[in-house]
C-alpha positions in Angstrom: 104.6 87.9 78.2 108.0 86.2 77.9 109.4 83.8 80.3 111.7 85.8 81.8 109.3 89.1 83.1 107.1 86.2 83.6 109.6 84.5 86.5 110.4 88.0 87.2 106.8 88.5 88.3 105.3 85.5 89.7 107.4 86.0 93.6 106.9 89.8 93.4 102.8 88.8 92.7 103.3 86.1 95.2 104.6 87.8 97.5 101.7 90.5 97.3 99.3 87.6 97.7 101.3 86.7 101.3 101.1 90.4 102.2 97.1 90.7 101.5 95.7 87.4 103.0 96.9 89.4 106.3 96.5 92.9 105.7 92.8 92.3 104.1 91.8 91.2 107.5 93.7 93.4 109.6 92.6 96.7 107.8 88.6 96.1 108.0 90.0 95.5 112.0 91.7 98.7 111.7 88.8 100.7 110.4 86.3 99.2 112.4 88.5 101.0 115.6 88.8 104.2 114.1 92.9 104.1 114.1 93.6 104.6 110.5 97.0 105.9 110.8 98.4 102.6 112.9 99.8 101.2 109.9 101.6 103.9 108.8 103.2 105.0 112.1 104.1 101.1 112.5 105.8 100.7 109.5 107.4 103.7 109.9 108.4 102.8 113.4 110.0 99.5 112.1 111.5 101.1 109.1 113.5 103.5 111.9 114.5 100.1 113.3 115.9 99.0 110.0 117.6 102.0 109.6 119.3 101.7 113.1 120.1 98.8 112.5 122.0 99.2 109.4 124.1 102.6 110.4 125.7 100.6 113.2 127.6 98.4 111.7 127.9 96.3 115.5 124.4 95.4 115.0 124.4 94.7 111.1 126.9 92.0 111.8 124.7 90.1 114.6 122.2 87.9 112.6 119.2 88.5 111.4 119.2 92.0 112.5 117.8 93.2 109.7 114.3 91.2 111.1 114.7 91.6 114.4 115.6 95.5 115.1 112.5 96.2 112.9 110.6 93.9 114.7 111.8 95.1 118.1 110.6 98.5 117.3 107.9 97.8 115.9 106.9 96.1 118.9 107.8 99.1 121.4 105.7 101.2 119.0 102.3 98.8 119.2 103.1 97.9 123.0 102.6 101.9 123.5 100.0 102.9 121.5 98.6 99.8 123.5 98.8 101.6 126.0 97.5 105.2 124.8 94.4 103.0 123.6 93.7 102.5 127.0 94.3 105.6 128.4 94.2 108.4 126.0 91.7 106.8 123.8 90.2 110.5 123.0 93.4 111.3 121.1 94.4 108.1 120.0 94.4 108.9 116.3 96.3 112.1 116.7 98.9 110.1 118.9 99.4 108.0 116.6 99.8 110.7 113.7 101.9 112.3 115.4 104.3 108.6 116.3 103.9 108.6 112.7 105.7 111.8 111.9 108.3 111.3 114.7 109.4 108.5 113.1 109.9 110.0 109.7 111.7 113.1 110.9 114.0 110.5 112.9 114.9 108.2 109.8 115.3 111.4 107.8 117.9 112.8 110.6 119.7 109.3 111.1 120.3 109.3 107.3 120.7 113.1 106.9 124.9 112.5 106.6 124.7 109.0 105.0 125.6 109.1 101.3 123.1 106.1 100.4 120.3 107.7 103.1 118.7 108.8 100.0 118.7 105.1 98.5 117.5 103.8 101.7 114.6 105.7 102.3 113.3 105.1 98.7 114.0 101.6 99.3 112.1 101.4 102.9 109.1 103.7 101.8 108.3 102.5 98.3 110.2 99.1 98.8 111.3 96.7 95.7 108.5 94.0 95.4 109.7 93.1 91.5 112.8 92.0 93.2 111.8 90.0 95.7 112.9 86.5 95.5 111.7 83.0 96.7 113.8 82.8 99.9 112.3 86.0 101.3 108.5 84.6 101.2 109.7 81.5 103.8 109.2 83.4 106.5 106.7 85.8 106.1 104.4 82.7 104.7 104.9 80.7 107.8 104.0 83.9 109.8 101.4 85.1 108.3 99.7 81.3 108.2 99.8 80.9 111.8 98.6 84.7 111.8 95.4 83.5 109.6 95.0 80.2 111.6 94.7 82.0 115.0 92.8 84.5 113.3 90.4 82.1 112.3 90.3 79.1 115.2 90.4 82.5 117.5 88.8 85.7 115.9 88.6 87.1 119.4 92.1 87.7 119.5 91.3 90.8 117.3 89.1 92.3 119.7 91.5 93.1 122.6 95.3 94.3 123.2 96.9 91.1 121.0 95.7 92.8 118.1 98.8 95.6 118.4 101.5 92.6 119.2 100.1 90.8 115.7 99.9 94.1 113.9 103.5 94.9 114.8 104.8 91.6 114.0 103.1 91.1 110.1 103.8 94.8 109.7 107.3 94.2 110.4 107.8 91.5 107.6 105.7 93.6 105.2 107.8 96.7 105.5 110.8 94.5 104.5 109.1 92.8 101.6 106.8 96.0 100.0 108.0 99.1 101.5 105.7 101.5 104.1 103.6 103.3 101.2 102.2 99.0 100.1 101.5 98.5 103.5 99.0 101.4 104.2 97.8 100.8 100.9 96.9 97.4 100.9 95.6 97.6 104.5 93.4 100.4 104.1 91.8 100.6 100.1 90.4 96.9 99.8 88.5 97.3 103.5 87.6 100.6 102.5 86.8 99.8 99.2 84.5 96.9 100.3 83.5 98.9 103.1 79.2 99.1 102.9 79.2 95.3 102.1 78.2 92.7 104.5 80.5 90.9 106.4 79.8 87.8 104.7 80.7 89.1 101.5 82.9 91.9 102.8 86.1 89.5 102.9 86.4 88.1 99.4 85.5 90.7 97.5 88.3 93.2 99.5 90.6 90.2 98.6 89.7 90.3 94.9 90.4 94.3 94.9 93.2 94.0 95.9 94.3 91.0 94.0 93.5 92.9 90.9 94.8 96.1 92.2 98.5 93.9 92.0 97.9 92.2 89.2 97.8 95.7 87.0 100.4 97.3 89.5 103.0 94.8 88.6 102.0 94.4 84.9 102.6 98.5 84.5 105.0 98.2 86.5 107.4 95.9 84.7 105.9 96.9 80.9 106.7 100.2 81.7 109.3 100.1 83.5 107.4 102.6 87.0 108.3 102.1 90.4 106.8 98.9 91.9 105.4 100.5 95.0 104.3 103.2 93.1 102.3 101.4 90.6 100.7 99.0 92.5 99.5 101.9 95.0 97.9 103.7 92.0 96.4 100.7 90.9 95.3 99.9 94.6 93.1 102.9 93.8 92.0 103.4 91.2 90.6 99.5 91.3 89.2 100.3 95.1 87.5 103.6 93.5 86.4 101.5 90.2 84.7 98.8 92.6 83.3 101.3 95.4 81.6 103.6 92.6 80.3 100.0 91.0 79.1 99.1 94.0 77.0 102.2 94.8 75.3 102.5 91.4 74.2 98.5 91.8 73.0 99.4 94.7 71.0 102.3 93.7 69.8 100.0 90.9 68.6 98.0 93.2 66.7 100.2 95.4 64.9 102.2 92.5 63.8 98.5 91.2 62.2 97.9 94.4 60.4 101.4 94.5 59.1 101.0 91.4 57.6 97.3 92.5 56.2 99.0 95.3 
C-alpha cells in the first residue's frame, strides 16, 4: 500500500472507529427494545434536516447549519417516538417504519426539482467516508467520548427516555460523517452478529466485527475503486454472517463434546 491511499485511508478508518465505539453499544440497546428500525428512521429524519437546510439558502448561510438543522430534527424525531414509546408501545416498530418512509418520500420530494438532488441523496444515504478529513472527527470524537463516559460512569441512562435524546444526537454526526445506509449497518450487524454471546464477551467481540468489517470495506473500497458505503456495508455482513455461523458451529462443538463425556 503506498503512502498516499495509505493517508487517504487512515481518517476514513478512523473515522469508522469514532462511529463504532458508539454505535456498538447503542445497537445491542436497540435490539434489546425490539425497535430495530430507530436508526434508520433517525438518520433519515436528520438527513431531511440536512436537506432543508441546504435548499434554503437563508439558513445555509447561518453557521453551522449543516450540524444543527440535522440535529434539530433529529431531535424532534427521537423526542416523538419518545413519546409513542410511551404510549403506543404496541405499534412502536411500525411507527417508526412508517417515520422512516415519511422521511424518505419528503427528501425525495424536496429534491424532486433540484438538479444536484440526485448528488445529494447519494451523498446523504451512502455518504463519502474515504473523504473524510481530520477536521470533521473533532467533534464527533469529543461527542461521542462524553457519550461513552456517561455511558459507562451511568449505564442507567440507557434504560429510560435519555436514550432517544443520545441516539438522536450521535446519529446526527454519523449521518454527516458515513451516510444513513453505515449507520444502520454498523448499529445493527456487530450486536446482531454477537448476539447469543454473553454480555461479558458480547461487547468486544461486536467491536472486532465491526472493526474488521471496515478494515476490508475500505481496503475494496479504495483497491477497487466501489463506493465506500457500499463496500463497507457488504463487508459489515458478510464478516457478521462469517462470525455468527463460526460461532454456532463452536458452539455445537462444544455441546456434542460434552454429550459424549456424559
Amino acid at each position: 500500500m503506498n503512502f498516499e491511499l495509505f493517508s487517504i485511508l487512515l481518517p476514513a478508518f478512523v473515522a469508522g472507529l469514532l462511529v463504532l465505539s458508539t454505535h456498538v453499544v447503542l445497537g445491542r440497546q436497540v435490539l434489546k427494545r425490539g425497535i430495530i428500525f430507530i436508526d434508520l428512521a433517525i438518520a433519515q429524519i436528520a438527513a431531511l434536516g440536512a436537506i432543508a437546510a441546504r435548499l434554503n439558502h437563508d439558513i445555509e448561510s447561518i453557521p453551522y447549519s449543516s450540524l444543527w438543522m440535522p440535529a434539530l430534527f433529529a431531535l424532534l424525531g427521537a423526542g416523538v417516538i419518545a413519546w409513542l414509546a410511551k404510549h403506543m408501545a404496541d405499534e412502536l416498530e411500525a411507527m417508526i417504519g412508517c417515520f422512516y418512509v415519511l422521511a424518505a418520500v419528503s427528501a425525495m420530494l424536496l429534491l424532486a426539482n433540484d438538479p444536484h438532488g440526485a448528488e445529494l441523496m447519494k451523498q446523504l444515504m451512502s455518504g463519502q467516508i474515504l473523504w473524510v478529513n481530520w477536521s470533521q472527527l473533532y467533534l464527533p470524537a469529543t461527542l461521542y467520548g462524553l457519550v461513552l463516559a456517561l455511558v459507562f460512569f451511568k449505564p442507567d441512562v440507557l434504560e429510560g427516555g435519555a436514550f432517544y435524546l443520545l441516539f438522536a444526537m450521535v446519529i446526527t454526526l454519523s449521518v454527516e460523517l458515513v451516510g444513513v445506509y453505515l449507520v444502520f449497518s454498523t448499529l445493527i450487524l456487530p450486536a446482531l452478529a454477537v448476539s447469543p454471546l454473553a454480555n461479558n464477551k458480547a461487547l468486544l467481540w461486536a467491536y472486532s466485527v465491526g472493526i474488521v468489517g471496515y478494515i476490508i470495506g475500505l481496503y475494496c473500497s479504495a483497491n477497487w475503486d466501489l463506493p465506500s458505503g457500499a463496500a463497507i456495508v457488504a463487508a459489515l455482513a458478510l464478516v457478521s454472517l462469517g462470525f455468527r455461523l463460526s460461532w454456532s458451529l463452536y458452539r455445537n462443538r462444544i455441546t456434542e463434546a460434552k454429550i459424549s463425556k456424559a
